[in-house]
C-alpha positions as CSV (number, residue, x, y, z in Angstrom):
1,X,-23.4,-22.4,23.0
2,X,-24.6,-19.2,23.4
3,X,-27.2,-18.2,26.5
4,X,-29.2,-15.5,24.0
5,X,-29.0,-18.5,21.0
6,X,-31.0,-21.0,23.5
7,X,-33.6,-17.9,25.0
8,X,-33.5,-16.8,21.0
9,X,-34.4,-21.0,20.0
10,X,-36.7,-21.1,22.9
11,X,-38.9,-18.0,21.8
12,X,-38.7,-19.0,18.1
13,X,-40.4,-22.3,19.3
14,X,-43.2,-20.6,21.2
15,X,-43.9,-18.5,18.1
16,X,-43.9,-21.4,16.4
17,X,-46.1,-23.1,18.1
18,X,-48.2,-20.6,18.8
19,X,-48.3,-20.2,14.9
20,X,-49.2,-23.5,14.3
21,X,-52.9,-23.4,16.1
22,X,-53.6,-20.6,13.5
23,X,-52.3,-22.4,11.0
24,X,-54.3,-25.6,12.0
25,X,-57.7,-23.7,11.8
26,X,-56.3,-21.9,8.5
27,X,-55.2,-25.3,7.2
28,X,-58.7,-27.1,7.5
29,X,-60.6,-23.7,6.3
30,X,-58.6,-23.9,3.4
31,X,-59.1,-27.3,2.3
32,X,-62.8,-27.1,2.7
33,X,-62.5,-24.8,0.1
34,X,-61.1,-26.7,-2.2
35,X,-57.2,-25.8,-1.7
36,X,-54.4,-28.2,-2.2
37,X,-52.3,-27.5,0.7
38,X,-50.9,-30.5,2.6
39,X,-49.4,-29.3,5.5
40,X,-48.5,-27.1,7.8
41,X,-45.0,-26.0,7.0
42,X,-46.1,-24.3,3.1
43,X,-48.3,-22.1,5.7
44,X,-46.1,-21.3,8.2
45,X,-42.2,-22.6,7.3
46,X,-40.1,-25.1,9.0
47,X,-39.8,-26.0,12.7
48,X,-36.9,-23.9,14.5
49,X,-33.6,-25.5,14.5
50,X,-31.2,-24.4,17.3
51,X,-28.0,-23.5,15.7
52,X,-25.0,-25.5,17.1
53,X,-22.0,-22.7,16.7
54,X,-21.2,-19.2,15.5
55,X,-18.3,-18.9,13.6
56,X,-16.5,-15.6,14.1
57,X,-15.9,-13.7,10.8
58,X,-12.8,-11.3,9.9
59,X,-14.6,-8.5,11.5
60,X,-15.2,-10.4,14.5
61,X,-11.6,-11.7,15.2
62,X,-10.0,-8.0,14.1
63,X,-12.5,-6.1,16.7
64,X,-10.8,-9.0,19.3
65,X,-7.5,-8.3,18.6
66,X,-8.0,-4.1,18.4
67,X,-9.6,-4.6,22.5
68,X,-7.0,-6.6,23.4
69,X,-4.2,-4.4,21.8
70,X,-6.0,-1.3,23.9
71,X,-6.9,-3.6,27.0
72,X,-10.9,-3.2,26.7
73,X,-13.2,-6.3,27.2
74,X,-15.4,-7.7,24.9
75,X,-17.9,-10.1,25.1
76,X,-18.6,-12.6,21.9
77,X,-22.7,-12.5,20.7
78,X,-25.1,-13.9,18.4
79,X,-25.0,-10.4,16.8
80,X,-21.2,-10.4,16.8
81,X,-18.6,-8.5,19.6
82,X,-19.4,-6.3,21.9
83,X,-16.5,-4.3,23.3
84,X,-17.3,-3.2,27.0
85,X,-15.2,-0.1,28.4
């Protein structure tokens, strides 16, 4: 597991959370009007689920090989590899 995936998880659940007050209020406002809407999740989508494991792709695993070939560091993130000079 990736540092930036939990601090990436973590702010995705503060959003959410801090979504979910709005969409509380919106959620009662709306069926005092009449609306049909149940719960929370058609306002605002699912909870956050922390992904377990990146799998490296093609890309990833040929960018690996070319900075070991040349002796450069890389460093595997959620965005992919970074090679460090």
């Amino acid at each position: 597991m990736f540092n930036s995936d939990i601090a990436t998880y973590v702010k995705q659940v503060n959003y959410y959370e801090d979504m979910s007050k709005f969409a509380k209020l919106g959620l009662w406002i709306i069926q005092c009007l009449g609306g049909d809407i149940d719960d929370i999740e058609t306002l605002i989508g699912e909870y956050p689920t922390l992904q377990s494991k990146r799998e490296l792709t093609e890309d990833d695993l040929e960018l690996i090989e070319f900075a070991k070939e040349n002796g450069l560091k890389y460093k595997i993130t959620n965005k992919g590899i970074k090679i460090i000079a």
